[in-house]
Each structure stands twice: as structure tokens, then as C-alpha cells.
Jmol script that loads the backbone (N, CA, C; Angstrom):
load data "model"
ATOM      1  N   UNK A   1       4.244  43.580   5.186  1.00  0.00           N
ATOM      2  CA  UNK A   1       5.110  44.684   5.524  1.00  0.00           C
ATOM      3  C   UNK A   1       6.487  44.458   4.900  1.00  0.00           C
ATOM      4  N   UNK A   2       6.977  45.436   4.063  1.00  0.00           N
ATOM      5  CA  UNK A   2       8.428  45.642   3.881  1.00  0.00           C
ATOM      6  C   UNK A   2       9.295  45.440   4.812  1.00  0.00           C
ATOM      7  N   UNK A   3      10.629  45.107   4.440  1.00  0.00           N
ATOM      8  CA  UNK A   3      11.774  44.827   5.093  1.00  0.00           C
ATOM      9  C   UNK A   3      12.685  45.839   5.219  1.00  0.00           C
ATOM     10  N   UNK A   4      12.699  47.129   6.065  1.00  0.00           N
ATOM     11  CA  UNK A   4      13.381  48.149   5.863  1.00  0.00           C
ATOM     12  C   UNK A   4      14.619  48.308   5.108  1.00  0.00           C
ATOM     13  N   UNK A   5      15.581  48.863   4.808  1.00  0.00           N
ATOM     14  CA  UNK A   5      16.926  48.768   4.524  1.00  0.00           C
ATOM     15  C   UNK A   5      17.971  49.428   5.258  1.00  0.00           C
ATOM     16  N   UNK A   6      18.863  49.159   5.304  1.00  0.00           N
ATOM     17  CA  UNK A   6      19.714  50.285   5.845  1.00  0.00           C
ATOM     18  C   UNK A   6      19.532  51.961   5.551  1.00  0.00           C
ATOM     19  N   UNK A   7      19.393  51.822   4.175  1.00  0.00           N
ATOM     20  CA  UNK A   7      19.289  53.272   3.310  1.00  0.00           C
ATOM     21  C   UNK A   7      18.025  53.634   3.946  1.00  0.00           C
ATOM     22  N   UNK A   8      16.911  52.945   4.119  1.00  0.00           N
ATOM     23  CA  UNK A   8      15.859  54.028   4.718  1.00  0.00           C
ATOM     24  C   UNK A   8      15.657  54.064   6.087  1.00  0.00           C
ATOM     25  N   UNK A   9      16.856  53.739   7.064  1.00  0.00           N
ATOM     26  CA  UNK A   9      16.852  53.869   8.084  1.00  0.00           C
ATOM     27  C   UNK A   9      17.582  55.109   8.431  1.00  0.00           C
ATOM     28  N   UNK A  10      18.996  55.117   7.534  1.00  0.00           N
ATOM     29  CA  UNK A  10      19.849  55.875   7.929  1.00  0.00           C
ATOM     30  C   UNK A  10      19.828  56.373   6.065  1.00  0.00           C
ATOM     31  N   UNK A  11      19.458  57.634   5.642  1.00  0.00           N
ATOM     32  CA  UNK A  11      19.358  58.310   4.571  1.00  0.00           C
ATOM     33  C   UNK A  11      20.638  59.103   4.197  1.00  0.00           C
ATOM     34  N   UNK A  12      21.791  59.067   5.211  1.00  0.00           N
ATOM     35  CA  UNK A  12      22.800  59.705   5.107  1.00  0.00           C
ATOM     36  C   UNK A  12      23.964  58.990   5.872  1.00  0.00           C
ATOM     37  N   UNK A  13      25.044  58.892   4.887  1.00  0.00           N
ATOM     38  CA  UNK A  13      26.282  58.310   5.439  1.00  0.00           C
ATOM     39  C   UNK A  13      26.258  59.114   7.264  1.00  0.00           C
ATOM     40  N   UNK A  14      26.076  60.149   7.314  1.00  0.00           N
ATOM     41  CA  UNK A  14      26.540  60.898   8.676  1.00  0.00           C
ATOM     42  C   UNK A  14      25.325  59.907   9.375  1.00  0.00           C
ATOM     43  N   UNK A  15      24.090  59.736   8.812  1.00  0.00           N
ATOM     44  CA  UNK A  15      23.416  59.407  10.067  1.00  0.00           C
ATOM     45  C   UNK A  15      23.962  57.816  10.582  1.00  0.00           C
ATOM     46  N   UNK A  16      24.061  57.399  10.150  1.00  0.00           N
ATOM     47  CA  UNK A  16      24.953  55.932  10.087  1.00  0.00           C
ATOM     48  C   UNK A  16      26.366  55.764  11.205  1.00  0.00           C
ATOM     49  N   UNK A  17      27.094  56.631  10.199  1.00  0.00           N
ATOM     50  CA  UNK A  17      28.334  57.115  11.543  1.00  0.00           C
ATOM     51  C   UNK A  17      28.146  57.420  12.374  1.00  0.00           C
ATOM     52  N   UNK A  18      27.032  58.036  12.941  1.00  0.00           N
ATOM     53  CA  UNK A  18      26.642  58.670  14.275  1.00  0.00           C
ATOM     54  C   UNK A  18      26.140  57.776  15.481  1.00  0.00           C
ATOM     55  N   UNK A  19      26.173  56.118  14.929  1.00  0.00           N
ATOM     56  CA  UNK A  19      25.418  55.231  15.363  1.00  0.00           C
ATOM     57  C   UNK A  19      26.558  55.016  16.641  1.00  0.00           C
ATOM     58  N   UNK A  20      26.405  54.553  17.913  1.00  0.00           N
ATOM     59  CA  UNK A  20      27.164  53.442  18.867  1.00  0.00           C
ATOM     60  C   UNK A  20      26.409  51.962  17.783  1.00  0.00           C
ATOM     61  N   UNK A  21      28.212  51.198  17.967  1.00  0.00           N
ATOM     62  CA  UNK A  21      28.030  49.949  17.309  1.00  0.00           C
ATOM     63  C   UNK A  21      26.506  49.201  17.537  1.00  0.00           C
ATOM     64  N   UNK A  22      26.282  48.797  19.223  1.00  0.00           N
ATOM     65  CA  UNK A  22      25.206  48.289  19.201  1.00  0.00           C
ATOM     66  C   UNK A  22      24.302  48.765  18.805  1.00  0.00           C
ATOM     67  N   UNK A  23      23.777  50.268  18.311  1.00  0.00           N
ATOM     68  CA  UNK A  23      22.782  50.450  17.799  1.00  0.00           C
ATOM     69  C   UNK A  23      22.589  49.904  16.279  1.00  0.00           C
ATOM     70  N   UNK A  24      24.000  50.071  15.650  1.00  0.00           N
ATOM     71  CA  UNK A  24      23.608  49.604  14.301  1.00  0.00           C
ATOM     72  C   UNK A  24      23.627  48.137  13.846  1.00  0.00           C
ATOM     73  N   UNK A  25      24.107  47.535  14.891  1.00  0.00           N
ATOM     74  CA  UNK A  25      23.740  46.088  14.594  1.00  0.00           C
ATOM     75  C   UNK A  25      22.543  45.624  14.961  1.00  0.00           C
ATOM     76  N   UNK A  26      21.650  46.235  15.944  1.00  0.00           N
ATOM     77  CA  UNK A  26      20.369  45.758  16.250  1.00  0.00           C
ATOM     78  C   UNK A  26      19.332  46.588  14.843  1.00  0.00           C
ATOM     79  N   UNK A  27      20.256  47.299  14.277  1.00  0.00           N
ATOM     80  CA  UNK A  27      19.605  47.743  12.771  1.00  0.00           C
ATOM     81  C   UNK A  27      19.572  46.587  11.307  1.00  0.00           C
ATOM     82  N   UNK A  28      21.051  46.125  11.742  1.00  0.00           N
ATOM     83  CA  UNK A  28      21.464  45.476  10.646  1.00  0.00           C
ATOM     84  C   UNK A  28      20.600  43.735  11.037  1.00  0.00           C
ATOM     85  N   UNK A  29      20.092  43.495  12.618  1.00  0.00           N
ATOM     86  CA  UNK A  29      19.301  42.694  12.290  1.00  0.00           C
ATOM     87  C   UNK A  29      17.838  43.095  11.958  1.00  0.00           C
ATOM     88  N   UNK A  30      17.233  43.731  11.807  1.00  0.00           N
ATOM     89  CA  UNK A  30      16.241  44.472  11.295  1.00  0.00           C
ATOM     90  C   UNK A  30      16.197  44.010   9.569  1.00  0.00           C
ATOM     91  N   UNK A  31      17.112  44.913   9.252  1.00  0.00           N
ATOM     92  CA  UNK A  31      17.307  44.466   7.528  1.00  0.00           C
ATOM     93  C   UNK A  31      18.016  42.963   7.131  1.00  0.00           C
ATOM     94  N   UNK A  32      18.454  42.246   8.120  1.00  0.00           N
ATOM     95  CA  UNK A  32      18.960  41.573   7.480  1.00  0.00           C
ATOM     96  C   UNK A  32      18.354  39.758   7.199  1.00  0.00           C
ATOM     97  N   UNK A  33      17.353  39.973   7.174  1.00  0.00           N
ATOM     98  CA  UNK A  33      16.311  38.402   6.570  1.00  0.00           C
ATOM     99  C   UNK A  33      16.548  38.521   4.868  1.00  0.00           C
ATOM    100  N   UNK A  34      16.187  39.522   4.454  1.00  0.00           N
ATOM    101  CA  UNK A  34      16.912  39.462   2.421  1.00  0.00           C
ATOM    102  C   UNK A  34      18.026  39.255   2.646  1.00  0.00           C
ATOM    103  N   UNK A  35      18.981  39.214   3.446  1.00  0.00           N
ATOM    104  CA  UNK A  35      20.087  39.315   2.414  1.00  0.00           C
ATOM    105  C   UNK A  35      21.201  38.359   2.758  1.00  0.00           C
ATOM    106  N   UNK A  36      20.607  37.462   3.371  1.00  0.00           N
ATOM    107  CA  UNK A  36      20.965  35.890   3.800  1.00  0.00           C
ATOM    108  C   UNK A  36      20.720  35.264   2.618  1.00  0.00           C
ATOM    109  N   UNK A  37      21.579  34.471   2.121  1.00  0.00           N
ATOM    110  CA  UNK A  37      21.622  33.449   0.885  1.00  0.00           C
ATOM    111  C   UNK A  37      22.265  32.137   1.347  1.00  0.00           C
ATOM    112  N   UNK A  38      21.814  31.068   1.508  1.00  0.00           N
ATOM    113  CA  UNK A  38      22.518  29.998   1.586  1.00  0.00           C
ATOM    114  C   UNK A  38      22.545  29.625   3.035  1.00  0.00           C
ATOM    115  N   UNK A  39      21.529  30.320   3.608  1.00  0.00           N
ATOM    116  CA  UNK A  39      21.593  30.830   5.605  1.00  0.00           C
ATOM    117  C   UNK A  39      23.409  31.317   5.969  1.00  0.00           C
ATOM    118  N   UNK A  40      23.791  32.296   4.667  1.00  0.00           N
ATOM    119  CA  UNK A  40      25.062  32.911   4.992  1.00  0.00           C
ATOM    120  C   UNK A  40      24.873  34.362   5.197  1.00  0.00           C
ATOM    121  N   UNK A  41      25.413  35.023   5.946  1.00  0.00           N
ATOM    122  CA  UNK A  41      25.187  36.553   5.793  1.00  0.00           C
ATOM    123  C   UNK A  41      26.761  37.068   4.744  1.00  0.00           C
ATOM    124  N   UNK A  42      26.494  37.873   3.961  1.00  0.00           N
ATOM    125  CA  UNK A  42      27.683  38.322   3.386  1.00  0.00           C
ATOM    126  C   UNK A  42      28.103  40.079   3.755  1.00  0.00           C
ATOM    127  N   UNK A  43      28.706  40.315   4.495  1.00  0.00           N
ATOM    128  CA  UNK A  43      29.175  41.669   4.544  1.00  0.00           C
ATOM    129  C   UNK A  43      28.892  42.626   3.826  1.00  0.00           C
ATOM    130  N   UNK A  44      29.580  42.079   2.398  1.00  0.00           N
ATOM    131  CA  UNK A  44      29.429  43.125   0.960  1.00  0.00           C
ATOM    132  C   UNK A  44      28.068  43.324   0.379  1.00  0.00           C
ATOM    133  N   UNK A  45      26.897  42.104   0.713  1.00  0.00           N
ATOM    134  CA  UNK A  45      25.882  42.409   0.250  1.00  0.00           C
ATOM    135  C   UNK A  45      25.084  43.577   0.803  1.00  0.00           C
ATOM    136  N   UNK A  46      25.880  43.846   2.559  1.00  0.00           N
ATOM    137  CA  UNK A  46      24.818  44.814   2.912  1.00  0.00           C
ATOM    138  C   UNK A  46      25.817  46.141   2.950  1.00  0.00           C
ATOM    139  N   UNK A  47      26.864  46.366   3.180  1.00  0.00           N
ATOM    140  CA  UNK A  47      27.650  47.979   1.985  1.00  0.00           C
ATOM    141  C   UNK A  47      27.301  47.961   0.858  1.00  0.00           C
ATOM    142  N   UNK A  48      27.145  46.730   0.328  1.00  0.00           N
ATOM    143  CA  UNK A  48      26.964  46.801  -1.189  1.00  0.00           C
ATOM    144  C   UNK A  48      25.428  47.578  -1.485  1.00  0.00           C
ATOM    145  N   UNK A  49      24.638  47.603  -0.623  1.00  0.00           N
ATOM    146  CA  UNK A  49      23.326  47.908  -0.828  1.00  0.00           C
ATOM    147  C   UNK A  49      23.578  49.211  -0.277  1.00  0.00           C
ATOM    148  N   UNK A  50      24.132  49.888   0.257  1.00  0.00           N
ATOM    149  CA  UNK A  50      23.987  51.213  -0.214  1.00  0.00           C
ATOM    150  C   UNK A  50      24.660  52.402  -1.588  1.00  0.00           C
ATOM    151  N   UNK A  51      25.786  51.137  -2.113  1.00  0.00           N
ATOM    152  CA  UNK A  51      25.977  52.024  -2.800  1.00  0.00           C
ATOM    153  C   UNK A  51      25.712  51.207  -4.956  1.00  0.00           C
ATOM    154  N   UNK A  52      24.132  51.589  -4.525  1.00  0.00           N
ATOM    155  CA  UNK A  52      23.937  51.013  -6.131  1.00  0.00           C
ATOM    156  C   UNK A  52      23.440  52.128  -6.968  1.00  0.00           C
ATOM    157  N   UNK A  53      23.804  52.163  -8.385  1.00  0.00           N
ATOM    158  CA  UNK A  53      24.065  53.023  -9.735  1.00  0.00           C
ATOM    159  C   UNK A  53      22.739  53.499  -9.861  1.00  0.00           C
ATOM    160  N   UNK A  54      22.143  52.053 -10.152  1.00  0.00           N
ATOM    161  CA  UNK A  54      20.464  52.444 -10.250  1.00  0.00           C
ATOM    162  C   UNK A  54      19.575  53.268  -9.418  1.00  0.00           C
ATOM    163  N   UNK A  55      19.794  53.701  -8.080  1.00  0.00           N
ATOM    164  CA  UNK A  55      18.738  53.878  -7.105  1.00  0.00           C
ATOM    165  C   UNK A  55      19.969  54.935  -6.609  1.00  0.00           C
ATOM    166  N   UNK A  56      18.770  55.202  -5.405  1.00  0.00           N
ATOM    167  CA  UNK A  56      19.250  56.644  -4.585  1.00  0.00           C
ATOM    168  C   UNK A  56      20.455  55.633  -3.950  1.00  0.00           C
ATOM    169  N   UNK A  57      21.673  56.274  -3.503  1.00  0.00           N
ATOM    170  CA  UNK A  57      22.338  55.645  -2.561  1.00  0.00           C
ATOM    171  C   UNK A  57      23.827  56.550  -2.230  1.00  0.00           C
ATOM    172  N   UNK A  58      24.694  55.935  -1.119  1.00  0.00           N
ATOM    173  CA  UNK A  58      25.540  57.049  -0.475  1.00  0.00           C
ATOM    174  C   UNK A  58      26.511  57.138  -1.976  1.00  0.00           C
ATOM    175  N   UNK A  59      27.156  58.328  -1.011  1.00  0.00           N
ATOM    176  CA  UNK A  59      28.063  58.980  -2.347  1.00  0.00           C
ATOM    177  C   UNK A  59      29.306  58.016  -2.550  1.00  0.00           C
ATOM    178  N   UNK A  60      30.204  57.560  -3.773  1.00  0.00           N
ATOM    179  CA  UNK A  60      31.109  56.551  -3.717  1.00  0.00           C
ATOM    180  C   UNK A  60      32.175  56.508  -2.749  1.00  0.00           C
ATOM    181  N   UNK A  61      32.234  58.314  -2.227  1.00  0.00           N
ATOM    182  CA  UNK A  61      33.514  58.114  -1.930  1.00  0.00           C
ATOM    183  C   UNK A  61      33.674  58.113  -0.315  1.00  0.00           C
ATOM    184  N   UNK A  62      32.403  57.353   0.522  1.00  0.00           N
ATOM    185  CA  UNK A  62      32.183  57.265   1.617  1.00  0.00           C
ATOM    186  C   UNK A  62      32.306  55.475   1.985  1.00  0.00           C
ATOM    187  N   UNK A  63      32.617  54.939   0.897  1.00  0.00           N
ATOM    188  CA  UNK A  63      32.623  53.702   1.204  1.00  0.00           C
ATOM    189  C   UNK A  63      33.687  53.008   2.235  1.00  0.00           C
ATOM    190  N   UNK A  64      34.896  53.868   2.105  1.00  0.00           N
ATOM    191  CA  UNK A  64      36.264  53.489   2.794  1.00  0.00           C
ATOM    192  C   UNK A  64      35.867  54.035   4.309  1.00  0.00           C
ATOM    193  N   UNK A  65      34.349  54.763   4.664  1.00  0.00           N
ATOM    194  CA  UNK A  65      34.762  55.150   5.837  1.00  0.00           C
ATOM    195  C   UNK A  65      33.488  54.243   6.540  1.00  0.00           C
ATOM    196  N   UNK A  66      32.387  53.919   5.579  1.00  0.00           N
ATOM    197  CA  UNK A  66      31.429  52.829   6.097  1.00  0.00           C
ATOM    198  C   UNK A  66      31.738  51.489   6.340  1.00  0.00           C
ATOM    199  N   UNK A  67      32.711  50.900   5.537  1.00  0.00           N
ATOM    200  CA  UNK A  67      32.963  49.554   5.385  1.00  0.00           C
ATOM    201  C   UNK A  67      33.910  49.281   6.684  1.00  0.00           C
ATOM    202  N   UNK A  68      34.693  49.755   7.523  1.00  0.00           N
ATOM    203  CA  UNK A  68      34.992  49.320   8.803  1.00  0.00           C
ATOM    204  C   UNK A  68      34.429  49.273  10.209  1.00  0.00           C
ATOM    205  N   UNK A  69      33.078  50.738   9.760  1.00  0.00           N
ATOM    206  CA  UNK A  69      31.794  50.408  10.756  1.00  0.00           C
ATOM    207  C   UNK A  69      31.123  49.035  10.520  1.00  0.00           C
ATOM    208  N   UNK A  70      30.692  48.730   9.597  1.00  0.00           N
ATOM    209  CA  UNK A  70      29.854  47.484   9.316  1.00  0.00           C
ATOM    210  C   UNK A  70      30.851  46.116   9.790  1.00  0.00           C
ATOM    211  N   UNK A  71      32.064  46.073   9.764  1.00  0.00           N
ATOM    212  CA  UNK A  71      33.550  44.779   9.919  1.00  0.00           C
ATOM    213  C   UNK A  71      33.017  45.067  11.302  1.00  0.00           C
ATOM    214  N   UNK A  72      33.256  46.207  12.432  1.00  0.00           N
ATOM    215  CA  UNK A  72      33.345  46.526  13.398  1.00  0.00           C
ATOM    216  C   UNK A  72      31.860  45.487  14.469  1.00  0.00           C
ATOM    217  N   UNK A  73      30.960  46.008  14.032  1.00  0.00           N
ATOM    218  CA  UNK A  73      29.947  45.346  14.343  1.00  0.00           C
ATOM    219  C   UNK A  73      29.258  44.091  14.285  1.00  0.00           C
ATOM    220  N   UNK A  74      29.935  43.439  12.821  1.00  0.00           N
ATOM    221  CA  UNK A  74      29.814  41.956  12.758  1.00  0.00           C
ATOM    222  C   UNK A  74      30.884  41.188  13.267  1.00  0.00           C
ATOM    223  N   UNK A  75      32.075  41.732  13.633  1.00  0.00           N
ATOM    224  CA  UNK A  75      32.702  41.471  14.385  1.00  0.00           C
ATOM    225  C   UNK A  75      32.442  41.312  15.738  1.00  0.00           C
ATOM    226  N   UNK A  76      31.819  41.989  16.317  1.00  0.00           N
ATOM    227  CA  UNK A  76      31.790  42.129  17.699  1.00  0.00           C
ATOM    228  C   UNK A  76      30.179  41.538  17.982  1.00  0.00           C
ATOM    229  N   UNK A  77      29.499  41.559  16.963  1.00  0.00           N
ATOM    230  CA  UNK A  77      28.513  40.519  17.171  1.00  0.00           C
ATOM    231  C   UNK A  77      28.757  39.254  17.386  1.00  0.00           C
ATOM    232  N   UNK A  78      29.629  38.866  15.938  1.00  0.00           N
ATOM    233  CA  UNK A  78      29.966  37.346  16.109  1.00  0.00           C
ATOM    234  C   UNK A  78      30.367  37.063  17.707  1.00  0.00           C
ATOM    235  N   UNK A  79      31.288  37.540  18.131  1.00  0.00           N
ATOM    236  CA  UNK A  79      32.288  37.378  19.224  1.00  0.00           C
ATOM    237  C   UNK A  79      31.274  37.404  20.498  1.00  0.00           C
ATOM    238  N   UNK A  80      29.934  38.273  20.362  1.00  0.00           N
ATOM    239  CA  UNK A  80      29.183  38.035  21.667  1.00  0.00           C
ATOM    240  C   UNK A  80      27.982  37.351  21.513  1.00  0.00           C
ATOM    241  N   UNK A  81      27.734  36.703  20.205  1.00  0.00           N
ATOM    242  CA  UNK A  81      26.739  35.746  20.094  1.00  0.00           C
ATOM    243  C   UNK A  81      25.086  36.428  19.452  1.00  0.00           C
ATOM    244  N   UNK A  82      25.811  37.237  18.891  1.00  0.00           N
ATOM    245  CA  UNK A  82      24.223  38.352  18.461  1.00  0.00           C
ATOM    246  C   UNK A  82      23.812  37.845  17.879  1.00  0.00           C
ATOM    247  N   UNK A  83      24.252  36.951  16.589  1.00  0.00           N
ATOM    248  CA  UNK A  83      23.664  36.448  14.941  1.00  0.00           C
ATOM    249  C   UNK A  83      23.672  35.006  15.423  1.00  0.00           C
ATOM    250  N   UNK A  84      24.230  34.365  16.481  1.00  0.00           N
ATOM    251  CA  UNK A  84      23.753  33.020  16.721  1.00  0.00           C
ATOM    252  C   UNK A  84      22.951  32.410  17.016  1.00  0.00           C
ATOM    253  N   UNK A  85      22.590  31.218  16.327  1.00  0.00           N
ATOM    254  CA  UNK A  85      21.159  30.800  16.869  1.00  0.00           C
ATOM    255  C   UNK A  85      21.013  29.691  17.384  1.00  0.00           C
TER     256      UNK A  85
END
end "model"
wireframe off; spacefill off
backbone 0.3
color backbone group
């Protein structure tokens, strides 16, 4: 079985925004076994994965309003122990 992505969870910047934090972090652990390198998670790798040249992905100029949802949630994960193991 595939490893969902963000993009085919949420197909639209709006559906994304529409999330309460905890919903999208119990998303972002869903997608997030790829995109651990080094057993590090990197922020940018997973905004970065929605907005690539090659493939379907959000429009550029939604990035300034996704990238403090995603801070928001790994933030407040870290702080309550979500990603710890």
C-alpha cells in the first residue's frame, strides 16, 4: 500500500485550511514515514511537497498562507509529545 500525501488528502489549499490543527497533524503523521531522512522530520520537505513544477500541486501563491499552518502544528505537537517516541 502507498503512503498517502498531503496533496491527495487535501486536493485543495482551502481543504487544508479548513482543517482544526489536530486534525492535520494526525494527517501529517499519516504521510509522514517518506519524508524522515536521517530519523529527522524537515518542515520544508512536507510544504515543499505540495508545491512541485513537475506534478499537480497548490498554486505558488498560497504558500505564505500554508506554511504557518504546518509551523503551527509541529509546533504544538512537539510541545505535547505527538512525534515523540
Amino acid at each position: 500500500m502507498t503512503t498517502p500525501s498531503i496533496l491527495s488528502l487535501f486536493p485543495t489549499p482551502q481543504d487544508l485550511l479548513a482543517l482544526a490543527p489536530e486534525d492535520l497533524g494526525g494527517a501529517i503523521i499519516v504521510v509522514l514515514p517518506p519524508l524522515i531522512q536521517n530519523g529527522l522530520f524537515n518542515i520544508h520537505s512536507l510544504v515543499g511537497s505540495l508545491y512541485q513544477t513537475d506534478r499537480p500541486s497548490y498554486p505558488p501563491g498560497t504558500r505564505r498562507a500554508i506554511f504557518p499552518v504546518f509551523a503551527e502544528v509541529t509546533f504544538l505537537a512537539d510541545h505535547v509529545g505527538t512525534y515523540r517516541q
